[in-house]
SEVOLUM-735354 format. One record per atom (N, C-alpha, C): x, y, z; residue number from 1; residue in three letters; chain. Coordinates in steps of 0.001 Angstrom, whole numbers, plus 500000, padded with zeros to 6 digits. Layout:
N
c1;c2;c3;num;residu;chaine
X;Y;Z;NUM;ALA;A
...
***
This chain:
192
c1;c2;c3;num;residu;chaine
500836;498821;500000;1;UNK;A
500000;500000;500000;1;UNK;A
500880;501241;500000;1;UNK;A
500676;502325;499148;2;UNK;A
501510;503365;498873;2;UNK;A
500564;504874;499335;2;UNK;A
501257;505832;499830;3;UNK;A
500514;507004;500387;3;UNK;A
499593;506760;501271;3;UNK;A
500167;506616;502588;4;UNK;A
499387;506255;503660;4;UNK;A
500380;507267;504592;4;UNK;A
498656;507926;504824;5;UNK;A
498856;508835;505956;5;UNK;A
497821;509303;506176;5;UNK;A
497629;510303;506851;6;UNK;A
496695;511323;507777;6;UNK;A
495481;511665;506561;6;UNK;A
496503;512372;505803;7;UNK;A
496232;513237;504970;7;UNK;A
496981;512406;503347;7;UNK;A
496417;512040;502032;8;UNK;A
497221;512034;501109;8;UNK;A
498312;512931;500450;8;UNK;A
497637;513660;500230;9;UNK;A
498448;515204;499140;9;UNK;A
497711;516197;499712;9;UNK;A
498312;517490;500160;10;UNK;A
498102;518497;501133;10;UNK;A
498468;520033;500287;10;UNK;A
497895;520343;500124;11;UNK;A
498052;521874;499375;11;UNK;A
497937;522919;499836;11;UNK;A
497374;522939;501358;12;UNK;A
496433;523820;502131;12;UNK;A
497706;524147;503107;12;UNK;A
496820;524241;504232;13;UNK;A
497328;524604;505735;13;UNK;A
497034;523662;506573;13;UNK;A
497591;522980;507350;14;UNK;A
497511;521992;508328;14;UNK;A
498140;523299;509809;14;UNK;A
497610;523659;510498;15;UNK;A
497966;523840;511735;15;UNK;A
497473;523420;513108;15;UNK;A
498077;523498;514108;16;UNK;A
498079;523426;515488;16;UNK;A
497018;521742;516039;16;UNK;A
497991;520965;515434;17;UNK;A
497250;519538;515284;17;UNK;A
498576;518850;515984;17;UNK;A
497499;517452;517077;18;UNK;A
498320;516504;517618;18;UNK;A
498170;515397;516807;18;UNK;A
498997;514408;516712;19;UNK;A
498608;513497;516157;19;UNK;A
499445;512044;517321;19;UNK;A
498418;511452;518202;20;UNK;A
498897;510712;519203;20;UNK;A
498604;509398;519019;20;UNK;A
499953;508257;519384;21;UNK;A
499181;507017;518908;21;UNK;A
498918;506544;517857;21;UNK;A
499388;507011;517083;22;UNK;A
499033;506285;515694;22;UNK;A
499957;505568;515640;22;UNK;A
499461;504461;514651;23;UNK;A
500363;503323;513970;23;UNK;A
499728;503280;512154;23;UNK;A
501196;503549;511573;24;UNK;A
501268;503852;510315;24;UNK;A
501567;502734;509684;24;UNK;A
501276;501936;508489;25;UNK;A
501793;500702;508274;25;UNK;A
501650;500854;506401;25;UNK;A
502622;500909;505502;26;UNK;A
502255;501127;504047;26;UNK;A
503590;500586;503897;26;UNK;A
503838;500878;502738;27;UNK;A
505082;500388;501968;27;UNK;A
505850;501606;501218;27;UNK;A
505588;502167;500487;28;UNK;A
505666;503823;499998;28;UNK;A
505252;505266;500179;28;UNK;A
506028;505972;500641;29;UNK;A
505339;507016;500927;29;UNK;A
504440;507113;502131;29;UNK;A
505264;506901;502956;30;UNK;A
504332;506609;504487;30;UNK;A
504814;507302;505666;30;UNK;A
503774;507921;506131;31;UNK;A
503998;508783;507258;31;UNK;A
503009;509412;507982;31;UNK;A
502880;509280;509615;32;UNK;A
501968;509659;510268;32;UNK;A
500615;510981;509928;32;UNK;A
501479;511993;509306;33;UNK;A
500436;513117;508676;33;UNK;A
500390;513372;507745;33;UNK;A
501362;513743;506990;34;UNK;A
500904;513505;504960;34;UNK;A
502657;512484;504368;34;UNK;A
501480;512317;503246;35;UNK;A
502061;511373;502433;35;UNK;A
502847;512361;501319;35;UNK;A
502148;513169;500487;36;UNK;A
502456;514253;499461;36;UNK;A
502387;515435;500186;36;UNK;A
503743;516661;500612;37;UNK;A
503060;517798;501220;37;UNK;A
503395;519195;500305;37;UNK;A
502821;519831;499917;38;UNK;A
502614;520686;498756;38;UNK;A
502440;522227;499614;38;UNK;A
501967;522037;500816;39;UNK;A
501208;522733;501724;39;UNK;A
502008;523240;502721;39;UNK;A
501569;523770;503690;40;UNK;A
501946;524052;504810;40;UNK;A
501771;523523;505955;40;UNK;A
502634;523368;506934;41;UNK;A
502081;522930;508535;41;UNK;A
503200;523171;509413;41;UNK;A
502169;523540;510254;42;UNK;A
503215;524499;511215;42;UNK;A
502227;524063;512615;42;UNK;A
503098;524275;513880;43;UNK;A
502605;523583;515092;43;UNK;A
501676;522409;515126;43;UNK;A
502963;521365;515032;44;UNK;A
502119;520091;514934;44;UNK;A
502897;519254;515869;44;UNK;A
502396;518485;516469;45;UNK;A
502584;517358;517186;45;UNK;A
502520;515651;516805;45;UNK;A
503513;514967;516525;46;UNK;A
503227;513551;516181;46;UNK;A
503908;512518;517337;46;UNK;A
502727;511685;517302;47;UNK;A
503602;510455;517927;47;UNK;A
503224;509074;517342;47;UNK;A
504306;508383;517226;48;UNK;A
503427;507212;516226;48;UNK;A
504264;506303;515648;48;UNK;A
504021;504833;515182;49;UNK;A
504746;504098;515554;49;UNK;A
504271;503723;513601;49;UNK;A
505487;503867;512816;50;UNK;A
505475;503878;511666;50;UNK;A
506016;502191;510748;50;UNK;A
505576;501430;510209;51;UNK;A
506252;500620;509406;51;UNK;A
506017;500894;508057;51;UNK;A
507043;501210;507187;52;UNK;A
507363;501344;505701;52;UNK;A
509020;500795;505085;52;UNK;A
508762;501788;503802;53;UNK;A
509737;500530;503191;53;UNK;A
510957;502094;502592;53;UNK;A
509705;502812;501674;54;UNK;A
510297;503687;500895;54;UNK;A
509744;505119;501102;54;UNK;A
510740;506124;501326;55;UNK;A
510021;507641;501392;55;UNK;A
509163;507589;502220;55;UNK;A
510144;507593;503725;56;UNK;A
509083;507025;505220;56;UNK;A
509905;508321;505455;56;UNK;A
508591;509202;506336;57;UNK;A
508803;510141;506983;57;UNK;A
508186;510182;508565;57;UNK;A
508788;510817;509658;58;UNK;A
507764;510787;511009;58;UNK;A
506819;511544;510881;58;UNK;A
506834;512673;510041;59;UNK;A
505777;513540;509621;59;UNK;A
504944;513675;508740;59;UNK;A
505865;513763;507719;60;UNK;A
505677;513688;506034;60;UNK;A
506230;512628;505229;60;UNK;A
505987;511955;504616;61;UNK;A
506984;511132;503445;61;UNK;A
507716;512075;502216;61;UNK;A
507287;512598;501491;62;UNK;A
507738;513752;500622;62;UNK;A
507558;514793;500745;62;UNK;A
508124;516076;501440;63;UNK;A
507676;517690;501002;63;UNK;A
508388;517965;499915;63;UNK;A
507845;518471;498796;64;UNK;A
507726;518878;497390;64;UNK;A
507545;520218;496880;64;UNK;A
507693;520366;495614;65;UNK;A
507415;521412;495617;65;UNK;A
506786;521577;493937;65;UNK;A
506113;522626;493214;66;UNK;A
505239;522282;492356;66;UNK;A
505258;524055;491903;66;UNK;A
506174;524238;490965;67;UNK;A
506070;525705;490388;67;UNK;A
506355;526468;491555;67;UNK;A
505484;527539;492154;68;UNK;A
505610;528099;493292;68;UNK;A
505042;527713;494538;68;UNK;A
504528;526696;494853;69;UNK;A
504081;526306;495740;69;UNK;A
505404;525338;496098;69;UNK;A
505912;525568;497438;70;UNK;A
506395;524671;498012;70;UNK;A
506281;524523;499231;70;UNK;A
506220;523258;499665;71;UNK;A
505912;522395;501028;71;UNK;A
506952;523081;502215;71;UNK;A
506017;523157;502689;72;UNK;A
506564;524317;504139;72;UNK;A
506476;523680;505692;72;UNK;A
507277;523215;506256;73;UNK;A
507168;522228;507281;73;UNK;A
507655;522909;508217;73;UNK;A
507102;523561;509624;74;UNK;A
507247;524542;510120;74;UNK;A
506968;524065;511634;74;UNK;A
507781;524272;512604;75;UNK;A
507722;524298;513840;75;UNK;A
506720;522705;514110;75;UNK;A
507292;521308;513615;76;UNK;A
507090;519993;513251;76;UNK;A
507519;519577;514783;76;UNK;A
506871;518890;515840;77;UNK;A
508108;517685;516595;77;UNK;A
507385;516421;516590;77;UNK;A
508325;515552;516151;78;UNK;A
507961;514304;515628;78;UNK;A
508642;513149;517139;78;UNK;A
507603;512693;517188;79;UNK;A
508672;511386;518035;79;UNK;A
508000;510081;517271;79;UNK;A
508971;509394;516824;80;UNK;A
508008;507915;515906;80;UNK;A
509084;506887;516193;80;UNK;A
508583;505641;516263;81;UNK;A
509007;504479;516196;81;UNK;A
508891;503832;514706;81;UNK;A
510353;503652;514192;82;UNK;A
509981;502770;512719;82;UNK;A
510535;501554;512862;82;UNK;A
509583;500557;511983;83;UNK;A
510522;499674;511564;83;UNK;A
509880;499088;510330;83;UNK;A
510950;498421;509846;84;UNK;A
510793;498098;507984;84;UNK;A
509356;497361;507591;84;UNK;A
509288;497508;507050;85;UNK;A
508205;497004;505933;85;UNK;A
508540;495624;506104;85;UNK;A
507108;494754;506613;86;UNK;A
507328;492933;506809;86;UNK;A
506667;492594;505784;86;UNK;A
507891;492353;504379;87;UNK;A
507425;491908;503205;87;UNK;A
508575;491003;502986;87;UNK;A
508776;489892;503260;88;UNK;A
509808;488887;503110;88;UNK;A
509339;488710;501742;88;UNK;A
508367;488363;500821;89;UNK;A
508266;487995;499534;89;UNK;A
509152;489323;498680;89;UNK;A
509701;490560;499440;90;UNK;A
510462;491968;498384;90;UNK;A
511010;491978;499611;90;UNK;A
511956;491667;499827;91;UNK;A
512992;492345;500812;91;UNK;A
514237;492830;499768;91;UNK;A
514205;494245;499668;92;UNK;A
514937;494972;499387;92;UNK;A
515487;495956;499755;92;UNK;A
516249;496950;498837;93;UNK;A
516663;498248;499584;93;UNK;A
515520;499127;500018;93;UNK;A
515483;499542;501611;94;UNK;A
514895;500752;502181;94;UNK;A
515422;502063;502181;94;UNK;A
514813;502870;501508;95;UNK;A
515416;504011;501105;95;UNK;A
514723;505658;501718;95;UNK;A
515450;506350;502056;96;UNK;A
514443;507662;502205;96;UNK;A
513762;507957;503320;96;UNK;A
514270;507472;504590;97;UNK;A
513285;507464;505727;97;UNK;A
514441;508634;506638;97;UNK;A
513177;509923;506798;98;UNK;A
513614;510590;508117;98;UNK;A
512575;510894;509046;98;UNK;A
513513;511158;510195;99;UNK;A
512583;511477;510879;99;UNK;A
511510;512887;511325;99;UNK;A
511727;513439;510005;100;UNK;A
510700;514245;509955;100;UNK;A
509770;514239;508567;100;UNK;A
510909;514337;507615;101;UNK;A
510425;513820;506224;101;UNK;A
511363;513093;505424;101;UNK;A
511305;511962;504672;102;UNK;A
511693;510749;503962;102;UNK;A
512921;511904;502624;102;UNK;A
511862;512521;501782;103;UNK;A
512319;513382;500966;103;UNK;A
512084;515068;500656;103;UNK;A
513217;515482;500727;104;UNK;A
512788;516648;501073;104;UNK;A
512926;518047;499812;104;UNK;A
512271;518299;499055;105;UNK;A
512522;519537;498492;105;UNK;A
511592;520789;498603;105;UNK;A
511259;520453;499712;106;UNK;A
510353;521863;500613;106;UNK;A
511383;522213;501354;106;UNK;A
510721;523337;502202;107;UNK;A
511468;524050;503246;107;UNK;A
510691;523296;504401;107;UNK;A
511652;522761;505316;108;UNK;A
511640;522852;506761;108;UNK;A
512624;523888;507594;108;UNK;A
511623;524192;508805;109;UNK;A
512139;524725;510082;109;UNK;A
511777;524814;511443;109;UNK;A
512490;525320;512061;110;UNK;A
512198;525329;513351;110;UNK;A
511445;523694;514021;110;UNK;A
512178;522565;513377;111;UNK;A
511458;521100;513841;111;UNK;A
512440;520600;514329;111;UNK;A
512236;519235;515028;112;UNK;A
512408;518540;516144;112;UNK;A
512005;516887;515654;112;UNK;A
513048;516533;515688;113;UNK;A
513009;514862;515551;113;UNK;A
513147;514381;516675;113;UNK;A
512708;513450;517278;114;UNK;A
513074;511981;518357;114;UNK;A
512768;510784;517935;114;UNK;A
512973;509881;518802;115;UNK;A
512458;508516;518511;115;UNK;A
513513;507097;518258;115;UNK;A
513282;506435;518226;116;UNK;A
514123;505028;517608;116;UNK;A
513163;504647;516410;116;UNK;A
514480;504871;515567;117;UNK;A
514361;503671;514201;117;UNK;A
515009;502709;514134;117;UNK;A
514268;501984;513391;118;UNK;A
515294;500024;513865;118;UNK;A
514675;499694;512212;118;UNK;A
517422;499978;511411;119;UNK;A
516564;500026;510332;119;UNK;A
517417;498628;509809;119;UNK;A
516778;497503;510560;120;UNK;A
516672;496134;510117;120;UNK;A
515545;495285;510674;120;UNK;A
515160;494171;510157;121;UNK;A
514419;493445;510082;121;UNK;A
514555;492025;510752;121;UNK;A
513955;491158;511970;122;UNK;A
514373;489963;512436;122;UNK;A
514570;488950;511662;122;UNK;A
513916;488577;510818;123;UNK;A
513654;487629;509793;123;UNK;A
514176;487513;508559;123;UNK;A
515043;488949;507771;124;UNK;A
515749;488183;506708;124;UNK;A
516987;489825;506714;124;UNK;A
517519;490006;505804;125;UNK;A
518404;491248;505178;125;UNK;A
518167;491949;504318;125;UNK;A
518355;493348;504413;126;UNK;A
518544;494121;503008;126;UNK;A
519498;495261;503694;126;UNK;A
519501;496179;502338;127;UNK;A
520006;497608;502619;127;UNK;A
518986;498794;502984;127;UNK;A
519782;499163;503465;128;UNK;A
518823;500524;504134;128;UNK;A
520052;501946;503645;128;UNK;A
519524;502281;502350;129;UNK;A
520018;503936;502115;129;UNK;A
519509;505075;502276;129;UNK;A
519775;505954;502299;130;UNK;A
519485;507764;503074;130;UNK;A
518361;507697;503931;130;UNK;A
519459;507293;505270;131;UNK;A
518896;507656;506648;131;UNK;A
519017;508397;507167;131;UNK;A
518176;509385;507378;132;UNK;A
518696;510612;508554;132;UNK;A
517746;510890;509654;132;UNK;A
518185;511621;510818;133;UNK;A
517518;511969;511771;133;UNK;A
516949;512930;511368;133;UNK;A
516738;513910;510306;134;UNK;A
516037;514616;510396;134;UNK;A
515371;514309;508833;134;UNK;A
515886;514349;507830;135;UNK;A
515669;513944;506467;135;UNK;A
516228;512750;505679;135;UNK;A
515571;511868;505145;136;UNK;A
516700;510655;504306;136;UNK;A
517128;511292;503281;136;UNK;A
516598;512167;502234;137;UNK;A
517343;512539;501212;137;UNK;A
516608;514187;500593;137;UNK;A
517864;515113;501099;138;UNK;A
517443;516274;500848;138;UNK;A
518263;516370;499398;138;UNK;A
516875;517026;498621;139;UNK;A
517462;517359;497002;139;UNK;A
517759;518741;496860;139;UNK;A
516265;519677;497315;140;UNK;A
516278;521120;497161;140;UNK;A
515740;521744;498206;140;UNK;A
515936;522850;498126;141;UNK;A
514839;523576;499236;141;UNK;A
515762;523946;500663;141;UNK;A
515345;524290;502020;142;UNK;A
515654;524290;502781;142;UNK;A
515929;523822;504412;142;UNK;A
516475;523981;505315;143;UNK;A
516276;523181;506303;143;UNK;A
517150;523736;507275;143;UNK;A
516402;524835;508447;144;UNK;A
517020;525930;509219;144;UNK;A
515925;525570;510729;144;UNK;A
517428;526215;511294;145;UNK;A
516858;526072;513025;145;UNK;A
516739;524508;513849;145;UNK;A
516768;523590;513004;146;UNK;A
515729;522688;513458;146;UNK;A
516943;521645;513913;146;UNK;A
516432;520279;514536;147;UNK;A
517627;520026;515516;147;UNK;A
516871;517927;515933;147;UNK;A
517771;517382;516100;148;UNK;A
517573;515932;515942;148;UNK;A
517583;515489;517570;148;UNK;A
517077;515630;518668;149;UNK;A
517080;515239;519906;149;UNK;A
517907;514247;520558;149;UNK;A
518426;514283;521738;150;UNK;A
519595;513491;522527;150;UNK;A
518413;511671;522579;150;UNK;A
517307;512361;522328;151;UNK;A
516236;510879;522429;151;UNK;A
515657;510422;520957;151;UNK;A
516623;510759;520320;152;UNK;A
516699;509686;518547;152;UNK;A
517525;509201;518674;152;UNK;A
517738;507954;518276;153;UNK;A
517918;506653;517888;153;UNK;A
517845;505639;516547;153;UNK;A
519228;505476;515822;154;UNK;A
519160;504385;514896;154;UNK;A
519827;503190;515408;154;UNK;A
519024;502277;515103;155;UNK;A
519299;500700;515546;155;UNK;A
519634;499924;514073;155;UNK;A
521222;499953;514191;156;UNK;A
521750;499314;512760;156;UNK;A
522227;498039;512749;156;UNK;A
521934;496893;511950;157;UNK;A
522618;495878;511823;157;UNK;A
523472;495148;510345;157;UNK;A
522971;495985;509547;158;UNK;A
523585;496064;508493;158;UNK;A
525085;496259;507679;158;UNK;A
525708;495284;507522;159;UNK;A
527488;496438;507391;159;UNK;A
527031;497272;505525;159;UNK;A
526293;496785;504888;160;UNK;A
525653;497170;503955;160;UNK;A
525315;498583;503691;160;UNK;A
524874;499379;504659;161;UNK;A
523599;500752;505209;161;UNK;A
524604;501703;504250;161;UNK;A
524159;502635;503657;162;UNK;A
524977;503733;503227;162;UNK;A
524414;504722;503119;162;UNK;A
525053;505747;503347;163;UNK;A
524209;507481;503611;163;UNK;A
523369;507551;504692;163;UNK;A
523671;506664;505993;164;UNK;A
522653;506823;507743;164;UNK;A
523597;508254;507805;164;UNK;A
522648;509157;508397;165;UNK;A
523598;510475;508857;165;UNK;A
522642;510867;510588;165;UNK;A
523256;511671;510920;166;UNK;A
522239;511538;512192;166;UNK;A
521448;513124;511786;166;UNK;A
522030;513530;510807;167;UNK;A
520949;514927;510316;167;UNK;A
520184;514773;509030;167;UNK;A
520883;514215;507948;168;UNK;A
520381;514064;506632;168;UNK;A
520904;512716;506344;168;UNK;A
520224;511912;505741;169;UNK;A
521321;510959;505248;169;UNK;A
521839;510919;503902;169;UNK;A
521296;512012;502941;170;UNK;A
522027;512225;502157;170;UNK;A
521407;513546;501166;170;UNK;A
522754;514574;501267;171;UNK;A
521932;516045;500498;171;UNK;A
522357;515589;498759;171;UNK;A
521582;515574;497981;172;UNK;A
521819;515448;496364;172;UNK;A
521589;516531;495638;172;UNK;A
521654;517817;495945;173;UNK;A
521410;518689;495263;173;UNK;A
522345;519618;495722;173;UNK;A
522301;520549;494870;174;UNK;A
523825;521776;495483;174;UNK;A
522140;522917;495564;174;UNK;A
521354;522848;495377;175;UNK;A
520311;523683;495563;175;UNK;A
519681;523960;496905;175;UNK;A
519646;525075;497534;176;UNK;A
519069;525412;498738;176;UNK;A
519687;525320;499537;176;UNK;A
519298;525586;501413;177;UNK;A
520325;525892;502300;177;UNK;A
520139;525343;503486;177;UNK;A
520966;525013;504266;178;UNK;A
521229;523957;505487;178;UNK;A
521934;525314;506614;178;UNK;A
521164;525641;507474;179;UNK;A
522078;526031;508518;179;UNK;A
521102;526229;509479;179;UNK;A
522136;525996;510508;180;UNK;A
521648;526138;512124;180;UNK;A
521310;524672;512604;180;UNK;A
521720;523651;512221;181;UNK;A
521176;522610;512555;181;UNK;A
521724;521788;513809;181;UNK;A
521463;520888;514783;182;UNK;A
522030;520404;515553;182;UNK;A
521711;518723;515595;182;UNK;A
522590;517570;515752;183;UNK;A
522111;516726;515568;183;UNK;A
522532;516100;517253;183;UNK;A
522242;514918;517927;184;UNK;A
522576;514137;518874;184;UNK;A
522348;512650;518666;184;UNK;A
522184;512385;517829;185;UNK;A
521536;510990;517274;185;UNK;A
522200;510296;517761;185;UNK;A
522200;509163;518045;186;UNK;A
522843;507727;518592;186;UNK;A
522511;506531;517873;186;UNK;A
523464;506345;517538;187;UNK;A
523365;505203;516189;187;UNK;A
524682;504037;517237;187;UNK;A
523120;502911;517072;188;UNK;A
523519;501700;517877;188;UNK;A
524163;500207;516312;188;UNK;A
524909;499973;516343;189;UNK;A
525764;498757;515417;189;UNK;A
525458;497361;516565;189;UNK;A
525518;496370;515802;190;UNK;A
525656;495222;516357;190;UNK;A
526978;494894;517563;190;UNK;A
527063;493598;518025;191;UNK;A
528536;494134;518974;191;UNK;A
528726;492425;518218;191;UNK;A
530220;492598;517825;192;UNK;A
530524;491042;517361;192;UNK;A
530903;491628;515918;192;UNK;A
***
């Protein structure tokens, strides 16, 4: 199941919303409050316990952007629990999961990541690329003020994983701007 969230595609204004308790469960594009964010949202609250595969966000899965409209993610704190997508028949690469948004070519600010992600699976292997505590893969756009909490957490078992960052796990664009950021992430490896 692909675009699972709160909200599908968001164009509007989302403000001053909790979102408590949820459990998110899709495969693409999955995340506690929107799936597509085009829109705005600002003072929001999430808590929520997420399983996906691809373009997993704690907030958003994709903020985007569309001519002049771009996705505006504003004063966000996310605390989510992930873990992978239980599809042993496709166990593949997991890609794109942050903990605020999966992919990012909107502007975020002033947000707040926490939580543990656990980005392996009991039952079989894959790769897990662009992990970050705050974004898995920033292309364009921006990402100011905002800061990854002493209470986030990646749980790695993979020697495979490439681009886990504890802020972005991976910027691909020379477009747009990164400052003020703070990360504390704690990224746990196997022992052995």
């Amino acid at each position: 199941t692909n675009d699972v969230a709160m909200v599908g595609t968001n164009y509007g204004t989302l403000i001053d919303l909790r979102v408590v308790n949820a459990k998110v469960l899709g495969k693409d594009r999955v995340a506690p409050l929107v799936a597509n964010n085009y829109g705005i949202l600002n003072r929001i609250f999430v808590d929520a316990n997420i399983e996906g595969q691809k373009q997993v966000g704690g907030a958003v899965a994709l903020n985007l952007n569309e001519g002049t409209q771009r996705g505006l993610i504003s004063e966000v704190r996310a605390y989510t629990r992930f873990y992978p997508y239980d599809d042993s028949t496709y166990p593949t690469v997991t890609l794109d999961l942050g903990g605020i948004a999966g992919l990012n070519f909107g502007n975020i600010q002033r947000s707040t990541a926490e939580g543990e992600w656990r980005l392996h699976h009991a039952n079989w292997s894959w790769d897990v690329s662009r992990a970050g505590g705050l974004v898995g893969f920033h292309q364009s756009g921006s990402i100011t003020d905002s800061a990854v909490s002493d209470r986030f957490k990646f749980y790695i078992d993979q020697p495979t994983n490439e681009f886990i960052g504890g802020l972005i796990g991976e910027v691909g664009g020379v477009q747009g701007t990164l400052a003020r950021l703070v990360s504390n992430t704690f990224v746990a490896f196997p022992s052995g």
